[in-house]
C-alpha positions in Angstrom: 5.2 33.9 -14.5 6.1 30.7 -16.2 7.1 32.8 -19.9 10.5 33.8 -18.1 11.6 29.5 -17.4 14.0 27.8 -19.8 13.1 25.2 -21.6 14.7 22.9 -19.7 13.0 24.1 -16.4 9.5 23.7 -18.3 10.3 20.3 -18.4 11.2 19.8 -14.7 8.0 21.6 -13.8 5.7 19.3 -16.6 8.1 16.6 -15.0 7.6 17.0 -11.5 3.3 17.0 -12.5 4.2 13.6 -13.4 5.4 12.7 -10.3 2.8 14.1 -8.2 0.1 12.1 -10.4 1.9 9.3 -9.8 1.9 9.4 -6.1 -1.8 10.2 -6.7 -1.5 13.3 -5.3 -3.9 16.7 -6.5 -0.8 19.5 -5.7 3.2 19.6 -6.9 5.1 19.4 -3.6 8.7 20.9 -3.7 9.8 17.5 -3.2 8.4 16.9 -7.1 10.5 19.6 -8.2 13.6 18.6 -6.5 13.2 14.7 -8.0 12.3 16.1 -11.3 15.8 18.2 -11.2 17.6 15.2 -10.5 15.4 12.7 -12.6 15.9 15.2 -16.1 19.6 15.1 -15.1 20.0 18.7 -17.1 21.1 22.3 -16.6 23.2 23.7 -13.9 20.4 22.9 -10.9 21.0 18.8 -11.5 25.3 19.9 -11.7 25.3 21.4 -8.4 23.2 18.5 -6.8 25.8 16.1 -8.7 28.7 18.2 -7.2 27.7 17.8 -3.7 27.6 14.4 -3.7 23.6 14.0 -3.8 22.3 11.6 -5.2 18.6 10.1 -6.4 18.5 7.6 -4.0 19.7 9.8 -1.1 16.8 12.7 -1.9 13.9 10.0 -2.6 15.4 8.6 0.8 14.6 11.9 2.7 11.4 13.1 0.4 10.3 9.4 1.8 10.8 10.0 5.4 9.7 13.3 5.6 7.0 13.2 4.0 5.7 9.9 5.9 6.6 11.6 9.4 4.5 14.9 8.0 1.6 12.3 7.2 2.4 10.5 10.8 2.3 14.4 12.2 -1.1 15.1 10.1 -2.8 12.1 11.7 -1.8 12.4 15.2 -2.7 16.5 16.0 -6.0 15.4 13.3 -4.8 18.1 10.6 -5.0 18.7 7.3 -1.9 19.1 5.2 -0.8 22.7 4.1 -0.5 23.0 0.4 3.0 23.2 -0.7 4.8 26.4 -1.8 4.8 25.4 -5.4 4.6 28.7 -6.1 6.5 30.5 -3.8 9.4 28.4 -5.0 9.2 29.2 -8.6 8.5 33.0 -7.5 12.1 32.6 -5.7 13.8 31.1 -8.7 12.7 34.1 -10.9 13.8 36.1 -8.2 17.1 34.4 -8.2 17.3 35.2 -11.6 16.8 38.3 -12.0 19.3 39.2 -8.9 21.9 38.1 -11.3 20.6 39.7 -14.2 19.6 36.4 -15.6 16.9 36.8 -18.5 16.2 32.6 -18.1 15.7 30.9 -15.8 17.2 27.6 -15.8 17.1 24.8 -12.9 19.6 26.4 -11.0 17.5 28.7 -10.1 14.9 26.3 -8.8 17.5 25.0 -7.3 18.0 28.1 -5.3 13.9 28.7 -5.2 13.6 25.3 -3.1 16.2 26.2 -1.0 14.8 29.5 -0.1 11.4 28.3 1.0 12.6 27.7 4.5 11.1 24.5 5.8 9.5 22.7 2.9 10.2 19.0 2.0 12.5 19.7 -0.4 14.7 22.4 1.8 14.8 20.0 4.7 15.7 17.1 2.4 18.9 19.1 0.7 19.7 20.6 4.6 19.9 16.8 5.5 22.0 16.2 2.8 24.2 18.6 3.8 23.2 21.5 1.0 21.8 25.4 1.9 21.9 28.2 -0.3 24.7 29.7 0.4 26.7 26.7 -0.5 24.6 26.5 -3.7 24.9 29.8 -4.5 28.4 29.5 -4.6 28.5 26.3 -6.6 25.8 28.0 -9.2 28.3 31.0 -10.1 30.9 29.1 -10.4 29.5 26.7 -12.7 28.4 29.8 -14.4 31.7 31.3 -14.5 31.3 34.3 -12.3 31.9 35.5 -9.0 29.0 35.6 -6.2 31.4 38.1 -4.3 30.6 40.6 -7.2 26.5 40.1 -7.2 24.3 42.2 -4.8 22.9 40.5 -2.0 
């Protein structure tokens, strides 16, 4: 699955491990993935955050919240935590990809992945922000130079 990522994407991911060993956790949340767009600064996923006015602070804002209230949530109803769609999300960028005939895929496209997965930290994080696919869809072919109205749905 991973052979089709750019290079730059394989470092998100390897990135976004990081992140979750630093927060001592034993899974990669979307929420890794989103920082570790922002955090490598690279590829068209991290120009599209830029170009809707999101910044660092303002996702590591949210990713904070949600993820405390989702702890609060966890030890209220006594649950455990679901494991995050890690790989749902990279199954979506490849996706993503390959609907535009991509043969790499690049950050934009977990970009798109996160947003797709309806209802993880990440996705509700960049729908606070004010971001959904649509709108990054849009910004994505642009920044690529072509038009979304000519790519099958």
């Amino acid at each position: 699955m991973y052979q089709h990522l750019s290079e730059t994407a394989k470092e998100v991911l390897r990135l976004a491990e990081k992140f979750a060993q630093e927060d001592h956790l034993e899974y990669v949340g979307t929420e890794h993935i989103l920082l570790s767009i922002m955090e490598n600064g690279l590829g068209v996923g991290a120009q599209v955050l830029i170009n809707a006015s999101i910044s660092i602070n303002s996702v590591k804002d949210q990713v904070s919240q949600l993820t405390r209230q989702s702890r609060e949530d966890t030890w209220v109803f006594g649950r455990l935590p679901g494991t995050p769609h890690f790989k749902q999300v990279v199954a979506y960028a490849i996706e993503e990809a390959e609907r535009v005939k991509d043969t790499k895929v690049g950050t934009e496209y977990l970009l798109l992945g996160l947003l797709r997965e309806s209802g993880c930290v990440a996705e509700r994080s960049l729908r606070n922000l004010g971001l959904n696919l649509e709108l990054a869809r849009k910004e994505v072919a642009r920044l690529q130079g072509r038009m979304e109205s000519d790519i099958p749905s």
